[in-house]
Structures are given as structure tokens and as C-alpha cells.
C-alpha positions in Angstrom: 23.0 8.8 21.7 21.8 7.5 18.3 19.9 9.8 16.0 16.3 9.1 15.4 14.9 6.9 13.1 11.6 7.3 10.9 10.4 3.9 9.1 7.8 4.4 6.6 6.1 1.8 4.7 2.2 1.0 3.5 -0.5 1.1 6.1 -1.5 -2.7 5.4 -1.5 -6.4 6.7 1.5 -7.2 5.1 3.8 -4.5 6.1 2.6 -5.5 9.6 3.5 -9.1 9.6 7.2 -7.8 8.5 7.7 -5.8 11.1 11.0 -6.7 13.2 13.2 -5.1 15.3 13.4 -3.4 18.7 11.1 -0.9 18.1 8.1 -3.5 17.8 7.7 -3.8 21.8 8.8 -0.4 22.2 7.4 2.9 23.1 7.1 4.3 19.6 5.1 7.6 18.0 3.6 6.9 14.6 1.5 8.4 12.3 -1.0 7.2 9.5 -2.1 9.1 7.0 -2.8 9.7 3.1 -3.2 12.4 1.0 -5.6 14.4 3.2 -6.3 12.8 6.4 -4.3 11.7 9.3 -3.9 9.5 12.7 -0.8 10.4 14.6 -0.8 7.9 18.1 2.2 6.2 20.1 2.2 2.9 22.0 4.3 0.2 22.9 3.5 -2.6 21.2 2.6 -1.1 17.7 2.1 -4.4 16.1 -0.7 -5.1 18.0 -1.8 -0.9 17.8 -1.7 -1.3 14.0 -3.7 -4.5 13.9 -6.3 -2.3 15.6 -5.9 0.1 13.1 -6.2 -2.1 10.0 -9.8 -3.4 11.5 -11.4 0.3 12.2 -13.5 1.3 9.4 -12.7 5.0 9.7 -8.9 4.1 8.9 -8.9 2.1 6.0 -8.6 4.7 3.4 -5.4 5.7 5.2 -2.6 4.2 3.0 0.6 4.8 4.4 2.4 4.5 8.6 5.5 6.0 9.4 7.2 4.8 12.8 9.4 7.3 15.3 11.5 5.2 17.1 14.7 6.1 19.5 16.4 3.8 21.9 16.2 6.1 24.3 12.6 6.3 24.2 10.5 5.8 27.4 5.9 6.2 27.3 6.6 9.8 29.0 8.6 11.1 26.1 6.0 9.4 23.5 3.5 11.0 25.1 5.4 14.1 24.8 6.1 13.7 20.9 2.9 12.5 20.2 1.5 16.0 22.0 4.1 17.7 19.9 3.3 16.1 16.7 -0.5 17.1 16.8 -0.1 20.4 17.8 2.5 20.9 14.8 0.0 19.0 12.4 -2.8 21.7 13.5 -1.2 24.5 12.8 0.0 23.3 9.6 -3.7 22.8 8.8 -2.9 20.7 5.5 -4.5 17.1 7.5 -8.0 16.4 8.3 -7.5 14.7 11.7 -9.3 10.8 13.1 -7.3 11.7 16.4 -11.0 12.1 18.5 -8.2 14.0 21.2 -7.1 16.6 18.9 -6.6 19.6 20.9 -3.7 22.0 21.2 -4.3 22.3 25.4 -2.5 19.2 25.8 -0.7 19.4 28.2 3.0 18.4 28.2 4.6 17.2 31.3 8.2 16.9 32.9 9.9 13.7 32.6 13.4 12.1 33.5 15.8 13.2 31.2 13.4 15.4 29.1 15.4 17.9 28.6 18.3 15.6 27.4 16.6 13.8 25.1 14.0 16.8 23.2 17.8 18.8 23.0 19.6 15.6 21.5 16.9 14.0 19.7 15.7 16.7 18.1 18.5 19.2 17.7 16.2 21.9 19.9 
């Protein structure tokens, strides 16, 4: 199993249109953020999630995206991260959040493989 991979680049138009790879039609977790605030979402067609994103008012003064992408990746085990991830960012209490679900009562269900993949992703 291949490690994981974390692609970070400017939250703009430009970085968008590069975008290549397996990852763009992908489940993927991502999160966009600046010095104070962040976004933290996942999807599977992130070029499309980020267009979204570059045309919402409330995210434009975010400045830079970081992608989470793993081959083994399926929506259940984004949806897992993602959970993860805001419940991390929380308690670290350094971001102001966009998420409107912020909530550390998520809750985060069993999946094929789950196990497997938190353990080997994620050295757990």
C-alpha cells in the first residue's frame, strides 16, 4: 500500500486549471485555509468542489488548499478523515472554522477495510 500523499498549492483559479492526476476524480479530503481561518471538506471530483469554492464569497480570503489523497481511498473513508480532521482542528483551537457542520458528535462509521486502511495509512 502506498503512503499517503498531501499536495499543497495556492487556493486560486490557476492552481485549479493545473490540476492532473488520479486524485482529480477521486475521493479526496482537503482543506483551505490561511493564517486564521479554515475549510476542511472531501469530495470526489475536487476540481469541480474547488471551482465552488473560488466563487463563494466567504472563501476568498482563504489563500492556500492542501489535497489528501490515497489510492486506496473510497467516500466512506473520506468521510471518515474528513470527521477526523475537524475534530482534530477543534481541539487544536488555532482555526476559525467556514465548515457550517463543525461539530465534534460526528459520528464515524464502520466501513470495508477500515481498520486496514486508518492502521496502514496513518501508522495508528
Amino acid at each position: 500500500m502506498s503512503k499517503i500523499e498531501i499536495k499543497t498549492m495556492p487556493f486560486d483559479r490557476s492552481s485549479r486549471d493545473r490540476m492532473n492526476g488520479y486524485y482529480t476524480d477521486y475521493p479526496v479530503v482537503y482543506f483551505l485555509n490561511n493564517d486564521t481561518t479554515v475549510y476542511i471538506g472531501e469530495t470526489v471530483a475536487v476540481r469541480n468542489r474547488m471551482r465552488d469554492h473560488l466563487n463563494n464569497s466567504e472563501r476568498k480570503a482563504l489563500k492556500k488548499m492542501s489535497l489528501i489523497i490515497h489510492e486506496k481511498f473510497n467516500r466512506s473513508a473520506t468521510y471518515n478523515i474528513e470527521t477526523k480532521m475537524i475534530n482534530y482542528f477543534l481541539a487544536d483551537e488555532r482555526y476559525k472554522f467556514q465548515n457550517k457542520s463543525q461539530t465534534v458528535n460526528s459520528l464515524m462509521h464502520n466501513y470495508y477495510e477500515k481498520s486496514t486502511l486508518m492502521r496502514n495509512c496513518f501508522s495508528l
